[in-house]
N, CA, C and O of each residue as an XYZ file, in Angstrom:
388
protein
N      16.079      4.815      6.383
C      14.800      4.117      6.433
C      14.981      2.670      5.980
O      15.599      2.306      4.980
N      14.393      1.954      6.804
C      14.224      0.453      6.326
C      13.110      0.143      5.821
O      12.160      0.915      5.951
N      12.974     -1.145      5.081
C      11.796     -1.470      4.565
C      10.426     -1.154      5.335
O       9.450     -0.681      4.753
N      10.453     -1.482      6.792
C       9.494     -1.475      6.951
C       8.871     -0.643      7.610
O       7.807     -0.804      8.208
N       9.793      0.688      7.489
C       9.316      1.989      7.760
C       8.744      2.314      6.671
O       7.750      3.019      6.843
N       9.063      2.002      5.328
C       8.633      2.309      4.485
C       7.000      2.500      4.267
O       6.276      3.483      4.423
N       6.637      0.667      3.691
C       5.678      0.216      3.995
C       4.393     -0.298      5.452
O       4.345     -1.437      5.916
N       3.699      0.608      5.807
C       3.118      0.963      6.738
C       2.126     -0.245      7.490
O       2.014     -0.687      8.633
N       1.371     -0.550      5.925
C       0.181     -1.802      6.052
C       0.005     -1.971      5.144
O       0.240     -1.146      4.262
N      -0.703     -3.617      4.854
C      -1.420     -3.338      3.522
C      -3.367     -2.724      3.619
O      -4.151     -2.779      4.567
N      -3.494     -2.359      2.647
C      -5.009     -2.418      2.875
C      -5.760     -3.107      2.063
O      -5.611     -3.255      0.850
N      -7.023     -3.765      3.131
C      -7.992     -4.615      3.196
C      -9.251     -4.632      2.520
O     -10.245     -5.038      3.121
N      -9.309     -4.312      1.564
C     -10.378     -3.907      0.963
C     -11.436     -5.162     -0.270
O     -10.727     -5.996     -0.833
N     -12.271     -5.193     -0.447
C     -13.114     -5.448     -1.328
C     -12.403     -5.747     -2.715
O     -12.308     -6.830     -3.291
N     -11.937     -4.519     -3.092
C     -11.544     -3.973     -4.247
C      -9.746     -4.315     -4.419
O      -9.321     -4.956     -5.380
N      -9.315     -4.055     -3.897
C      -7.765     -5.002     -3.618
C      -7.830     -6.228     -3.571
O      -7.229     -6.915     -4.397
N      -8.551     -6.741     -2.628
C      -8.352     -8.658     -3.066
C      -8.864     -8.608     -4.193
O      -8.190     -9.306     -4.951
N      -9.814     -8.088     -4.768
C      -9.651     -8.675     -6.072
C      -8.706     -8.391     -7.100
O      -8.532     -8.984     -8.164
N      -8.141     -7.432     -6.644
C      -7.216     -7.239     -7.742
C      -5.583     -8.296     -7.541
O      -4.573     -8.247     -8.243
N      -5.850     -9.113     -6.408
C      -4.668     -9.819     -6.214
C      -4.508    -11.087     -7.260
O      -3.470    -11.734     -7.398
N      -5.370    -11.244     -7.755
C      -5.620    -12.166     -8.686
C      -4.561    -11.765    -10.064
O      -3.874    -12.594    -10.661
N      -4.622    -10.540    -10.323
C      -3.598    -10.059    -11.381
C      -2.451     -9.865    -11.023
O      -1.735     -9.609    -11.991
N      -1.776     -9.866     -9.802
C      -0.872    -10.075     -8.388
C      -0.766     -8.609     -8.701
O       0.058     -8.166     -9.502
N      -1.774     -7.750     -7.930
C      -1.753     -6.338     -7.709
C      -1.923     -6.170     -6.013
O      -2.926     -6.628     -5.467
N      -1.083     -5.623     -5.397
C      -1.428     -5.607     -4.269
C      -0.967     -4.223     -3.826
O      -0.008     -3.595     -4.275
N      -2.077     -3.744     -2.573
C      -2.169     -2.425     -2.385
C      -1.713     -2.386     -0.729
O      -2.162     -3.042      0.211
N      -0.849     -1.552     -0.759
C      -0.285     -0.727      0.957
C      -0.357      0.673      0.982
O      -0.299      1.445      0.025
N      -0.533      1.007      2.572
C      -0.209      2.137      2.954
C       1.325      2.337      3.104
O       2.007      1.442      3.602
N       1.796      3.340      2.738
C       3.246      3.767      2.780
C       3.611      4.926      3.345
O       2.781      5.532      4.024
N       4.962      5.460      3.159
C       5.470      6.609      3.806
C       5.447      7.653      2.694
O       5.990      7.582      1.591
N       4.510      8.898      3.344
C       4.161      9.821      2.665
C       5.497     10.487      1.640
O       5.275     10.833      0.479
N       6.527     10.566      2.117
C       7.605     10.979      1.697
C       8.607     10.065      0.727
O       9.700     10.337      0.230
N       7.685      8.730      0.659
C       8.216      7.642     -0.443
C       8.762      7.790     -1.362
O       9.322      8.866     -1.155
N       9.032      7.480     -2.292
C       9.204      7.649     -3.797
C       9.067      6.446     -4.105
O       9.441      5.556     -3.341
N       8.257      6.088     -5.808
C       8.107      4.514     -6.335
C       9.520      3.829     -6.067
O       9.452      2.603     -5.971
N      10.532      4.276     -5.957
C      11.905      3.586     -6.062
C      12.019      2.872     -5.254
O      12.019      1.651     -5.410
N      12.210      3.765     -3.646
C      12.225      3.196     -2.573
C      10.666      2.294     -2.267
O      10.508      1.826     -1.139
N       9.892      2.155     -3.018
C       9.043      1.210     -2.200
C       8.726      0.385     -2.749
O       7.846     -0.344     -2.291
N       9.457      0.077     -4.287
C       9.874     -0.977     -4.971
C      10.515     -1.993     -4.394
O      10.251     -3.191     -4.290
N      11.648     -1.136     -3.935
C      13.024     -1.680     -3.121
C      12.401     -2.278     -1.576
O      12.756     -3.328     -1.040
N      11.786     -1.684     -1.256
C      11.065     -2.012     -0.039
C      10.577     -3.322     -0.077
O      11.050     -4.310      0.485
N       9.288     -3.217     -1.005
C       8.375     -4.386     -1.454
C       9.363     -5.553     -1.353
O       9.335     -6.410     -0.470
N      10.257     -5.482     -2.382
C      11.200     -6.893     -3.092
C      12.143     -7.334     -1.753
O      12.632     -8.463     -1.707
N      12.304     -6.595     -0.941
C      12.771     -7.051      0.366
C      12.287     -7.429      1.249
O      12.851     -8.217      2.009
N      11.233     -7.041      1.409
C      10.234     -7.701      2.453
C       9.776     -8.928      2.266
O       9.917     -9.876      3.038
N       9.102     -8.915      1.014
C       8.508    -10.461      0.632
C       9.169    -11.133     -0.412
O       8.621    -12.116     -0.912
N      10.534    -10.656     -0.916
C      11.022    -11.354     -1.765
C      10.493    -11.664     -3.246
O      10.350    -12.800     -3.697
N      10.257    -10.612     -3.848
C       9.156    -10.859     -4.840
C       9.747     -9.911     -5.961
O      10.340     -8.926     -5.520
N       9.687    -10.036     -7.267
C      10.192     -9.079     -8.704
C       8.509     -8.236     -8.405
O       7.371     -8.701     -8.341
N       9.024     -6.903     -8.286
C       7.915     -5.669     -8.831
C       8.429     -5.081    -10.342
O       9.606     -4.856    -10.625
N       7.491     -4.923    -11.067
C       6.969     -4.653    -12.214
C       6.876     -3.236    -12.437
O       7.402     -2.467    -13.241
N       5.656     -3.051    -11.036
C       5.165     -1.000    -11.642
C       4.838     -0.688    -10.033
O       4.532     -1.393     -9.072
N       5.010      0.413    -10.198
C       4.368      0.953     -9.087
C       3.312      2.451     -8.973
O       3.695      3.589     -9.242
N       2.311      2.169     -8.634
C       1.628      3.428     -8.903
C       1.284      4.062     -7.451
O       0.962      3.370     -6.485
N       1.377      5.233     -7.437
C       0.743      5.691     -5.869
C      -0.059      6.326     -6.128
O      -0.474      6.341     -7.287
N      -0.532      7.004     -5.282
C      -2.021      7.917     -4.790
C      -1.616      8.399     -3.725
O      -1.041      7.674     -2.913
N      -1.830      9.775     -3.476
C      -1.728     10.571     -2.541
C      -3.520     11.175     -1.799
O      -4.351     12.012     -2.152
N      -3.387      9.999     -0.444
C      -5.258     10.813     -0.111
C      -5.415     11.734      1.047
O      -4.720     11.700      2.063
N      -6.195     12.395      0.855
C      -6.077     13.622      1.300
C      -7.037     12.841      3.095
O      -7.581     11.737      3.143
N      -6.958     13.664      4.061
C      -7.301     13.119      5.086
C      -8.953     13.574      5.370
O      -9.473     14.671      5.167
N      -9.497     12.461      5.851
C     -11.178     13.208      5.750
C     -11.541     14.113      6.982
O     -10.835     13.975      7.981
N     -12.593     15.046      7.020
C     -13.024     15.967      7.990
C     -13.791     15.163      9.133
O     -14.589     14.429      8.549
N     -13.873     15.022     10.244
C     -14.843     14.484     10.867
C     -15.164     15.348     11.861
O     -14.450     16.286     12.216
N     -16.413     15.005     12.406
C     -16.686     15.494     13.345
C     -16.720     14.806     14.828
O     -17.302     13.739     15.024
N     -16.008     15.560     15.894
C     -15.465     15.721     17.189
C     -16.860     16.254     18.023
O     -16.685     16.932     19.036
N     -17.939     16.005     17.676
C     -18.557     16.128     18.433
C     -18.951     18.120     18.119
O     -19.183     18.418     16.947
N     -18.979     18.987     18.918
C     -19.368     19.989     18.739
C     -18.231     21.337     17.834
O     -17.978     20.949     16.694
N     -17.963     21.912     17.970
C     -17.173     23.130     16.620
C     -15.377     23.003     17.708
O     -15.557     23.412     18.855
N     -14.226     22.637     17.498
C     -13.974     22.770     16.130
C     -13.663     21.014     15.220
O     -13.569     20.001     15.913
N     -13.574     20.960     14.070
C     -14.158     19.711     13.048
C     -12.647     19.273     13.458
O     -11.824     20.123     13.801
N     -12.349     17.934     13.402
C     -11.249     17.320     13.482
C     -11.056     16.870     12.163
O     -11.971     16.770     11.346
N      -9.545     16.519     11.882
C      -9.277     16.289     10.589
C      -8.609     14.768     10.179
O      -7.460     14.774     10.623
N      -8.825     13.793      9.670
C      -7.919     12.614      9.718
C      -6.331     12.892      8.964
O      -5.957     13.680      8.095
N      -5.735     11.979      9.657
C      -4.227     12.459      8.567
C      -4.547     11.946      6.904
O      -5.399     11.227      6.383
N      -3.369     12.739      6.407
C      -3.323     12.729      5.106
C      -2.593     11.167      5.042
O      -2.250     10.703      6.129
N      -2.391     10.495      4.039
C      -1.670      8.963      3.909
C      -1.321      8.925      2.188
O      -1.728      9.676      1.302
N      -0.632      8.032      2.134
C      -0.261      7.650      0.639
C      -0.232      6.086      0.586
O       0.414      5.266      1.237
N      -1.239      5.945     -0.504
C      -1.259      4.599     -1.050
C      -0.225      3.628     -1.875
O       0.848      4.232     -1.874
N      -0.112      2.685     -2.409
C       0.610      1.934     -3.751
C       0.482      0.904     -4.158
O       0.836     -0.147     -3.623
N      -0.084      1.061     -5.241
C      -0.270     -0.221     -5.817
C       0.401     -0.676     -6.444
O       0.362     -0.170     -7.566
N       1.263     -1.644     -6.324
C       2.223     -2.685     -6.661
C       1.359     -3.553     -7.226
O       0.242     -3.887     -6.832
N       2.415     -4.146     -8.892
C       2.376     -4.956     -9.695
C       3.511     -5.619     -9.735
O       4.625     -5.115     -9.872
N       3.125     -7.349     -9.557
C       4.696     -8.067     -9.790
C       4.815     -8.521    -11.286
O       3.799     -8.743    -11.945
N       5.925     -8.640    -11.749
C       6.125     -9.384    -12.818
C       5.317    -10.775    -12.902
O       5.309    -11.511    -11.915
N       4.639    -11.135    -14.075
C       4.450    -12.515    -14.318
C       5.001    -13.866    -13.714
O       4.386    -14.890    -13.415
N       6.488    -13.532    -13.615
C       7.329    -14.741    -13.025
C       7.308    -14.921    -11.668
O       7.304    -16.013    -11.100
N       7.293    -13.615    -11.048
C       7.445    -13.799     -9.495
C       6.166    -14.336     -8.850
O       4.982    -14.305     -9.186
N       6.901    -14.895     -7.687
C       6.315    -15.692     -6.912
C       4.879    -14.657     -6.078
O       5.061    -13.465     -5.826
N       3.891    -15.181     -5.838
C       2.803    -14.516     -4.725
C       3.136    -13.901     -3.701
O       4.085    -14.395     -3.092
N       2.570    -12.743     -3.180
C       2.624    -12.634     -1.570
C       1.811    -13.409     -0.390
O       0.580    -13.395     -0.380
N       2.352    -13.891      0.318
C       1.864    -15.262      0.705
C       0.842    -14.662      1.995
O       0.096    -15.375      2.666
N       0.978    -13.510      2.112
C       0.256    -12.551      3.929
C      -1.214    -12.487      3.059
O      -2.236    -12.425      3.742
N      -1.352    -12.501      1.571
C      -2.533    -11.956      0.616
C      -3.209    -13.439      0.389
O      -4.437    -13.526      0.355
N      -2.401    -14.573      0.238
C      -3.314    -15.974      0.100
C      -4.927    -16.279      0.961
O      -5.977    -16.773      0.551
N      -4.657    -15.916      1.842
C      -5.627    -16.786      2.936
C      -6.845    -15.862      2.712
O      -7.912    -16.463      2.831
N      -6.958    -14.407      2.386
C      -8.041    -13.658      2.339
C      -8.763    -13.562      0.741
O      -9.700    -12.824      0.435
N      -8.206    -14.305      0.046
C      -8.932    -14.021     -1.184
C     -10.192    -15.111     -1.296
O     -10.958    -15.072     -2.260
C-alpha cells in the first residue's frame, strides 16, 4: 500500500475546519489502517511532523431504497491527525478556513 491508498479523502466539515486552527485535520482512511501506517502516510504526502493520531471506526447508515429491502451505506474509518507545533500547515486545508 502506498500513501495514497491509504488516505482516502479528507473530510469537509463545519467541525474540522475548525479544528484546523489547532492544526488538527481529519480524513477518511483505509479501514484496515493502523495509526502507524497513516502517520507514515500523512508525513509523506504533505510533508508534515504528526504528533497523534486518533481514529474512529463509523459504522455505515441504513437507508432507504425506496420500498423493503433497506440498503445499507458502507462502513468507513476516520483520523484525526495532530501535527507537532513546529511543523509546517497543510496547505489543501488553507483556502477553506
Amino acid at each position: 500500500m502506498n500513501a495514497y491508498d491509504i488516505i482516502r479523502r479528507p473530510v469537509i466539515t463545519e467541525q474540522s475546519m475548525e479544528a484546523v486552527a489547532d492544526k488538527k485535520y481529519v480524513f477518511m482512511v483505509d479501514v484496515n489502517a493502523d495509526k502507524g501506517q497513516i502517520k507514515e502516510a500523512v508525513e509523506l504526502a504533505f510533508g508534515v511532523k504528526v504528533a497523534k493520531v486518533n481514529t474512529i471506526r463509523m459504522k455505515g447508515k441504513v437507508k432507504r431504497t425506496g420500498a423493503y429491502p433497506a440498503g445499507k451505506r458502507s462502513d468507513y474509518k476516520k483520523a484525526v491527525v495532530t501535527l507537532t507545533p513546529d511543523s509546517k500547515t497543510i496547505e489543501f486545508f488553507e483556502g477553506m478556513v
